[in-house]
Backbone as CSV, one residue per row, in Angstrom:
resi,resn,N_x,N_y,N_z,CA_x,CA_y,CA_z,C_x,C_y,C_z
1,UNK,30.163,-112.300,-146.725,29.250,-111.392,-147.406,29.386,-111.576,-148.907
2,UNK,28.499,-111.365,-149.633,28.227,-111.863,-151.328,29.270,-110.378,-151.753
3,UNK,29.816,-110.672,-152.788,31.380,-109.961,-153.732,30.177,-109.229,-155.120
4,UNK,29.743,-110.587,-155.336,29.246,-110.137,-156.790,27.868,-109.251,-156.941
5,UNK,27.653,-108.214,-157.436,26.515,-107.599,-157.720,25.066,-108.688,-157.808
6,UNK,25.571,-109.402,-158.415,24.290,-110.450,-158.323,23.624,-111.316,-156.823
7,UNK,25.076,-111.760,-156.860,25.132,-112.110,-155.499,24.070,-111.257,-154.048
8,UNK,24.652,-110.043,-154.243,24.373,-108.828,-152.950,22.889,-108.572,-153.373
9,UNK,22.032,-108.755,-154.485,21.010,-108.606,-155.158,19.728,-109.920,-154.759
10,UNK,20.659,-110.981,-154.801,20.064,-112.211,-153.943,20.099,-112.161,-152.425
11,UNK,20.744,-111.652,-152.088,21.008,-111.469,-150.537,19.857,-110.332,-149.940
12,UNK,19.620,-109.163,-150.856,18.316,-108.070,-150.646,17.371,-108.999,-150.934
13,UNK,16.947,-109.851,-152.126,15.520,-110.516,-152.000,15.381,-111.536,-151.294
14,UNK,16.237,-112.003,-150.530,15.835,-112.872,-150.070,15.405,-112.582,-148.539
15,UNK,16.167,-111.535,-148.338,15.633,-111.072,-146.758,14.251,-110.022,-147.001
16,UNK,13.862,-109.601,-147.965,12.699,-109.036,-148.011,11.562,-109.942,-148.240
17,UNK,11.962,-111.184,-148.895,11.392,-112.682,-148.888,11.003,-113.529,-147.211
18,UNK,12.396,-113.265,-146.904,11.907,-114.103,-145.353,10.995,-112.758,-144.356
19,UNK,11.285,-111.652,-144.408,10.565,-111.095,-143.826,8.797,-110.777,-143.922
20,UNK,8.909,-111.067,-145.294,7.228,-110.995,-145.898,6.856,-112.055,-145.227
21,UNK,7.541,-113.463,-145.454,7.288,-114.493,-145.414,6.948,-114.887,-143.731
22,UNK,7.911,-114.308,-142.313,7.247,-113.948,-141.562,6.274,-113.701,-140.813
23,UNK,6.024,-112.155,-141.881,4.916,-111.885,-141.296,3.438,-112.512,-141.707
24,UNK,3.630,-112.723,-142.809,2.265,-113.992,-143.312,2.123,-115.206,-142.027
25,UNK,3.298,-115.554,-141.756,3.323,-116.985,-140.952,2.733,-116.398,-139.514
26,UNK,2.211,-114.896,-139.299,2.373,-114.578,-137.909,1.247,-114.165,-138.027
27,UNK,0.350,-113.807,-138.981,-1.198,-113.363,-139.205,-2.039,-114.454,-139.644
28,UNK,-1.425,-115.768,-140.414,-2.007,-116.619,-140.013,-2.652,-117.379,-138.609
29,UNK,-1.217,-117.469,-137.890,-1.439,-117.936,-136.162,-2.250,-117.027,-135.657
30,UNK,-2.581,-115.662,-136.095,-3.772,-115.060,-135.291,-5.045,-115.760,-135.616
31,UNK,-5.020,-115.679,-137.292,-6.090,-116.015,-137.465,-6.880,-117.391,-136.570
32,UNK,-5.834,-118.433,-136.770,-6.052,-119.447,-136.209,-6.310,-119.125,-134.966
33,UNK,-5.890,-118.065,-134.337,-6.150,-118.584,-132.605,-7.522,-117.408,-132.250
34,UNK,-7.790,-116.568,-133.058,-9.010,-116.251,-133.800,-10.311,-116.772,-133.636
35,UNK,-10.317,-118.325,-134.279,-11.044,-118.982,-134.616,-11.076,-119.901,-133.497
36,UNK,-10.051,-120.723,-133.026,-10.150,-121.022,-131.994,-10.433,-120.397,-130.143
37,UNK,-10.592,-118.964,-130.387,-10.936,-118.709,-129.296,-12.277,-118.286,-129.088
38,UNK,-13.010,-118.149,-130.580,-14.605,-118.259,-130.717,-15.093,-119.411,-130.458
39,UNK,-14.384,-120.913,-130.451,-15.125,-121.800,-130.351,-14.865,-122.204,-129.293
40,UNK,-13.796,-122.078,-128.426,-14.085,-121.967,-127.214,-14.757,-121.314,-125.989
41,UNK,-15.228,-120.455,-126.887,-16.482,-119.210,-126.202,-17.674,-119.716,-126.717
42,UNK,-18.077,-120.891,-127.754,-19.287,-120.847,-127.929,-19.930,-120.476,-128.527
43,UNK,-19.131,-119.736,-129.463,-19.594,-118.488,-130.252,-19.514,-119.474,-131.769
44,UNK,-20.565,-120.098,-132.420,-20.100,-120.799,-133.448,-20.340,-119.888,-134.894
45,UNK,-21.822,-118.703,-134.814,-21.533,-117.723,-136.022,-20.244,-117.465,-136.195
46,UNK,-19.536,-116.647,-135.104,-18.382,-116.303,-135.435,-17.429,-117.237,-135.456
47,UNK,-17.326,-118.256,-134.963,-16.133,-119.364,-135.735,-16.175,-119.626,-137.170
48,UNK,-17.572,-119.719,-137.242,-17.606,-120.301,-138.733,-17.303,-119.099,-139.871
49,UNK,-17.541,-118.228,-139.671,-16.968,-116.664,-140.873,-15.852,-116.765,-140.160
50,UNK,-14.685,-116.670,-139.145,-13.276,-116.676,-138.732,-12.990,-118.243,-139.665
51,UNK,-13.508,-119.366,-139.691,-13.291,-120.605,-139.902,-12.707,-120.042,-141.417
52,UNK,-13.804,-119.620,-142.128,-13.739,-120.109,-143.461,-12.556,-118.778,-144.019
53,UNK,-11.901,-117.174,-143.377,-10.658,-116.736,-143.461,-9.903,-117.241,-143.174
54,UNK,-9.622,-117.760,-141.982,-8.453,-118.347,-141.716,-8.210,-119.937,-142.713
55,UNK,-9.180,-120.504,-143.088,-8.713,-121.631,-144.076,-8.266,-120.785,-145.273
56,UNK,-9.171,-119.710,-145.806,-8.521,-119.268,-147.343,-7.163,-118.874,-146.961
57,UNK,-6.534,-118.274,-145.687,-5.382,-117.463,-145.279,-4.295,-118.966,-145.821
58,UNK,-4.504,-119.740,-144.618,-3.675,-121.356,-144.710,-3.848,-121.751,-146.103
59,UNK,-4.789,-121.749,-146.955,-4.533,-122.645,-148.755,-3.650,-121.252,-149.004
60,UNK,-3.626,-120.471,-148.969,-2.702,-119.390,-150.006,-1.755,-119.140,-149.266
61,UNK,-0.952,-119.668,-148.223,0.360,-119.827,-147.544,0.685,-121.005,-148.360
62,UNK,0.028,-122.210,-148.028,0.312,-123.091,-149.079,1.002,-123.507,-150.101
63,UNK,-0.088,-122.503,-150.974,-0.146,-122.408,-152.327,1.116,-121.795,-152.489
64,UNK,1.495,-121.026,-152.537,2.926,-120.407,-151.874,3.999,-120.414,-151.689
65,UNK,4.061,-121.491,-150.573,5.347,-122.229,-150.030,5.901,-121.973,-149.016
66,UNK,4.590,-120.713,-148.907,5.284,-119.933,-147.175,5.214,-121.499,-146.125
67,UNK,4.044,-122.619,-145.789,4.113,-123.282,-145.321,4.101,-124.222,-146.532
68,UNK,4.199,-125.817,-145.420,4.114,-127.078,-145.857,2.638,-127.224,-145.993
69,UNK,2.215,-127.813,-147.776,0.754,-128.289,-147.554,0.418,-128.776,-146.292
70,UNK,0.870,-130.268,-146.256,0.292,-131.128,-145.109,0.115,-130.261,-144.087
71,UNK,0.647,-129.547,-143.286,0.241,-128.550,-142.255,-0.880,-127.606,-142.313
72,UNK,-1.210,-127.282,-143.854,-2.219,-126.430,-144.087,-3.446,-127.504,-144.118
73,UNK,-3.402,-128.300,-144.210,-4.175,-129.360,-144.066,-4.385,-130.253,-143.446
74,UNK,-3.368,-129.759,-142.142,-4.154,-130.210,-140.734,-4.622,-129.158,-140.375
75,UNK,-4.007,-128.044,-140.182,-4.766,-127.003,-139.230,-5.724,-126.962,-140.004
76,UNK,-6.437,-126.875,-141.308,-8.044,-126.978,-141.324,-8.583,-128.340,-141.135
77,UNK,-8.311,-129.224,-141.123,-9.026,-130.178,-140.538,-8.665,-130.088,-139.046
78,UNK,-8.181,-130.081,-138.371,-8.378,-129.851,-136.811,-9.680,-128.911,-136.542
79,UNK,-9.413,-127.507,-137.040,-10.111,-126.477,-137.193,-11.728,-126.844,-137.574
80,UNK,-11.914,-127.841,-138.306,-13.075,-128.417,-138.965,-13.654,-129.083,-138.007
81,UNK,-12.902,-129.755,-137.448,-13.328,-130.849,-136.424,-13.732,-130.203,-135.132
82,UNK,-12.382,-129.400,-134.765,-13.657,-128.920,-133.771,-15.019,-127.441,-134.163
83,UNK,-15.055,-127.229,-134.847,-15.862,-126.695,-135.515,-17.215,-127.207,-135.526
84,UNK,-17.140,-128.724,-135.823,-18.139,-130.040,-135.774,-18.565,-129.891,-134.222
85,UNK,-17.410,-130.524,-133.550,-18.259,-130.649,-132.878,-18.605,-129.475,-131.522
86,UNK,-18.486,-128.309,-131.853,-19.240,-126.888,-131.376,-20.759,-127.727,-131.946
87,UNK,-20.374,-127.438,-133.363,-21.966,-127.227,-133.605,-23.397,-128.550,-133.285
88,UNK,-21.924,-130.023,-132.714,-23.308,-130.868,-132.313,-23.912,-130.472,-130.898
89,UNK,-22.765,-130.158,-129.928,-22.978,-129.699,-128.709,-24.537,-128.782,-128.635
């Protein structure tokens, strides 16, 4: 356990850090499965307004550091893609 006042001070932000951090990582995956369960219904209005929250959600995790870019930038390109092709179907 941290001795020094500073120490025990880093130890409070950082668990109020991973816990924020968490729950961001856990309202994203809704979002995403959100979006993906409109386009598996067919439903492409509503993918595409779920599409374009759940991408701003993923760039500002990002942006962040809650995730890894590259990950935020697959799940919207996956997300994109099938998005595509809902809408050639």
């Amino acid at each position: 356990m941290a001795n020094s006042s500073q120490a025990k001070k880093r130890a409070r932000q950082a668990e109020v850090r991973r816990c924020r951090n968490a729950s961001q990582r856990s309202e994203m995956r809704t979002y995403l499965k959100q979006v993906a369960k409109s386009i598996e219904e067919g439903n492409e209005p509503a993918a595409k307004t779920l599409y374009v929250k759940a991408c701003s959600m993923v760039a500002r995790l990002a942006s962040r550091g809650v995730i890894a870019k590259n990950k935020a930038a697959r799940h919207q390109s996956r997300l994109n893609a099938r998005l595509k092709k809902l809408a050639q179907a």
